[in-house]
N, C-alpha and C positions, 0 to 999 in steps of 0.2 A: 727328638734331636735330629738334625740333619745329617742324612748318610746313614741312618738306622734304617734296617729290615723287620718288619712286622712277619714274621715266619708264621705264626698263627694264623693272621689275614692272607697271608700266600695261598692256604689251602683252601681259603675259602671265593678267593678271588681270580686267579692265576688260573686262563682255561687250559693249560697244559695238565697241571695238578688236578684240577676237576675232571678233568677226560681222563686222566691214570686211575683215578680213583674210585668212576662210577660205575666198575665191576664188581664192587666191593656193598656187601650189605652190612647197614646199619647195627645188628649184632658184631659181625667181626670186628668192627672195631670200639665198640663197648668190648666186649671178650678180652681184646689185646689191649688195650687201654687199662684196666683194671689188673690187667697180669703185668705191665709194666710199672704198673704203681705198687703192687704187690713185689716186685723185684727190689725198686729203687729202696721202699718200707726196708728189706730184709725179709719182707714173706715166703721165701725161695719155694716152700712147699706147695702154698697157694698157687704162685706165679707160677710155677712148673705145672702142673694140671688146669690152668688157665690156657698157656702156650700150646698145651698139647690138642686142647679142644680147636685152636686155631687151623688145623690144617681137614681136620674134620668138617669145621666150616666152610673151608676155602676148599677141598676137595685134592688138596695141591700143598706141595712143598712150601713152606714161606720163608726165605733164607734169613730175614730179620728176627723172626722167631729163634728159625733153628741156629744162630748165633747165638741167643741168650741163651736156649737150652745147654748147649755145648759150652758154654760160660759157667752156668751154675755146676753140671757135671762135673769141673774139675774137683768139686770140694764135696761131690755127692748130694747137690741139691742143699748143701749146707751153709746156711749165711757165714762167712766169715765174723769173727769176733769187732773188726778193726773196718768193718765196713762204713762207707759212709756215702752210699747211695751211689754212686757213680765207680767207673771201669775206665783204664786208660784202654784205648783202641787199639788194638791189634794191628 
């Protein structure tokens, strides 16, 4: 449709995005991929020791991660009942 953003082809196309990105190995973001789909699921347990392995990897804080950590922490890592895959923004 005209005036649509392919945001998925942006990462793959956009040499801005490609040059942010290619300090980044091909595990961290399988790791965070998988921990973020383990979030959206409700897997908070998974997604929690997925997220943590992320900075392990990276050697280095990652403020995206430690958003959702700090996210799930309010309920102890505990998926709310009423969840339904998404968070309003802070």
């Amino acid at each position: 449709m005209l005036g649509e953003i392919d945001v998925a082809l942006l990462f793959q196309t956009d040499n801005d995005l490609i040059e942010m990105r290619k300090h980044f190995h091909r595990v961290f973001f399988d790791v965070f991929n998988e921990g973020f789909r383990n979030f959206i699921s409700g897997n908070w347990t998974r997604a929690q020791k997925q997220f943590r392995q992320i900075e392990t990897l990276k050697r280095a804080p990652d403020r995206p991660t430690q958003v959702l950590l700090e996210f799930m922490a309010r309920t102890n890592f505990v998926c709310p009942d009423d969840w339904k895959g998404m968070r309003a923004a802070d």
